[in-house]
Every structure is written in structure tokens, then in C-alpha cells.
N, C-alpha and C positions, 0 to 999 in steps of 0.2 A: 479493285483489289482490297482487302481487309485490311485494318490498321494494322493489326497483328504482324501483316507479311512487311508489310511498309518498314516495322521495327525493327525488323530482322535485316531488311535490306541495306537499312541505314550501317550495320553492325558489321554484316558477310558482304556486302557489295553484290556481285553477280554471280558466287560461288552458289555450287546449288544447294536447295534447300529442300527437304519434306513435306510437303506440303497435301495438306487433307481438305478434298474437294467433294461438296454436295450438288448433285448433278438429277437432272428431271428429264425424264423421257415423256414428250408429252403424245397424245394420243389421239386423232377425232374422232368420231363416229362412224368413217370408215376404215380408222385403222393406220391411220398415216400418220408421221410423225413431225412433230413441230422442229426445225429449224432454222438458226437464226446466220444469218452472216455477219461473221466478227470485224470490225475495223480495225482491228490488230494487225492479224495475218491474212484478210480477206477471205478463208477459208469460212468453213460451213457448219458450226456444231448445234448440240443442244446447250438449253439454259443450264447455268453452276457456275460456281465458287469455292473461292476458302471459307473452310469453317473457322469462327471467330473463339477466342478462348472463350471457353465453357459454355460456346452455343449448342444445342442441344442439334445433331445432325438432321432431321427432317425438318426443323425450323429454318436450319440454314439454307436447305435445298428449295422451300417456301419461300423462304425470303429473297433467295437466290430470281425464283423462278417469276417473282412481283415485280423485281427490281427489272430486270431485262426485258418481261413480255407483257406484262400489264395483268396477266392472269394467276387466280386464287386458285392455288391446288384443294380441291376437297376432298380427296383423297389421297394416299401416296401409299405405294406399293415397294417393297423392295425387288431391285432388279437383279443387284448383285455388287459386290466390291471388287475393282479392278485397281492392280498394281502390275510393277514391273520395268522392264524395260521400252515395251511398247505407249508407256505410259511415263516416259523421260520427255522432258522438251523444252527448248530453248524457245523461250519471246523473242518477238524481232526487235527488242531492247536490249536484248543478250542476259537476262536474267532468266538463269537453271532453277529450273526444278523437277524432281522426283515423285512424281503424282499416286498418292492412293485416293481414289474416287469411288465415291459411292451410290452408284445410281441407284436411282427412283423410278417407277414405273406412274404415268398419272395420266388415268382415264376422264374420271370427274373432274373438271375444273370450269371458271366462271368469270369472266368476267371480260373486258377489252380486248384484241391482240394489239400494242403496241408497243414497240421496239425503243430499248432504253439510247437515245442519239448515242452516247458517249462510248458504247460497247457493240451496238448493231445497227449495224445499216440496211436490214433485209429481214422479215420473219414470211418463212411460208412452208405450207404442209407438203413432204414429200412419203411414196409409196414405198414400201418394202423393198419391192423390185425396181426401183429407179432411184435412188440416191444420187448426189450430185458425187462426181469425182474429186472434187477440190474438197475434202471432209478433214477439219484440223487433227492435226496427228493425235494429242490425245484423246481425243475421243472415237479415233475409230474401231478402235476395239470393240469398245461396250458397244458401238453404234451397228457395227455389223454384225454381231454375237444379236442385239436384238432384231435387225432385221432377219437373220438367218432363221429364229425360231418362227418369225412370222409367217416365212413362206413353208411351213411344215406343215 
């Protein structure tokens, strides 16, 4: 979690908060998508974060995506920015927030897959047409919105 949100929490307690998330759809070579299983909520998303004040958002989504899976995006593509209410959700800590997220699409990347201990317990490539069912609530928007175009 960013210092940033850490300050705010100290300040709001668990009231929620707005919070701007850079988020990476990663890709392999046949087309399947990287994800990770959270030790959070034990659910199933892709790599992202908060963005840090005045980080520039596709660095965050980089940096995001280093810190959790061990791989260098070399490219990043936008996907789309997703708000709303499908995009509200409570931590199993009980800290709200109101999520604008801004995914990344990223075919070219390079380096290790390995899973940050303190945030995944699990990274592995799933199909368009077989996604896990247990997929963390925020991200299943974006997460079906991209699998949907896949199968077009």
C-alpha cells in the first residue's frame, strides 16, 4: 500500500477513500493472462496499486507490476479507465475505498515470474474462456471487459 494511503488512513481511519489505481493486464504468447492470487482476500486478480503523489501513472503501473511479479513491462498499452460502483470495496481490514483504475494492456515484458511473498501467494497464466471464479471484486470488471474482447 503507498505511503500516501497509509497518511490518509492515519487521518480517515476506515472511512473510505478515492483512491487511483495503476493496474497491468499482462499477456503471453498465447494470449492468456497473468494472474496472481492475493493473500488478502485469497481471490485472484492482476498486478496494481495506488498511485503515489505526482507518480507519473504508467511508472506506477511498472512499478506496480515489478514489485508483485518480478517482470519489466516494455511496453504498456492502455486498456481503459474503470470507476464506479462495481469498482467500491472493502479490505478484509475493513478499510473503504472508491477505486478509479487504470488499466494497462502489456504484451512485451521480460524478465522472472516471481510472486511478491507479502501480497501473492500464487502467479499463473489463465485463458480468456477459463478464468478462475474466485476473481477479486475489483478487478472483475476490467478483468471480464478484457476477457470478453478476447473471445471476439
Amino acid at each position: 500500500m503507498s505511503d500516501y494511503i497509509l497518511d490518509l488512513r492515519k487521518l480517515v481511519g476506515r472511512r473510505p477513500l478515492l483512491q487511483v489505481g495503476a493496474s497491468v493486464i499482462v499477456e503471453n504468447e498465447n494470449g492468456q493472462v497473468l494472474l496472481e492470487k492475493r493473500t488478502d482476500n485469497h481471490c485472484w486478480g492482476y498486478p496494481g496499486g495506488s498511485v503515489e503523489l505526482d507518480e507519473v501513472v504508467e511508472e506506477a503501473a511498472k512499478r506496480e507490476l515489478f514489485e508483485e511479479t518480478g517482470l519489466v513491462a516494455e511496453a504498456l498499452q492502455l486498456f481503459g479507465v474503470f470507476s464506479g460502483k462495481e469498482l467500491h470495496y472493502v479490505y478484509p481490514n475493513g478499510d473503504e475505498v472508491s477505486n478509479v483504475d487504470i488499466v494497462f494492456l502489456c504484451k512485451v515484458w521480460s524478465g522472472e515470474i516471481k510472486p511478491q511473498a507479502s501480497e501473492v501467494s500464487e502467479l499463473r497464466f489463465f485463458p480468456a474462456d477459463a478464468l478462475p471464479e474466485n476473481l477479486s471484486p475489483p478487478i472483475r470488471k476490467p478483468l471480464l471487459q478484457w476477457a470478453a474482447e478476447k473471445r471476439k
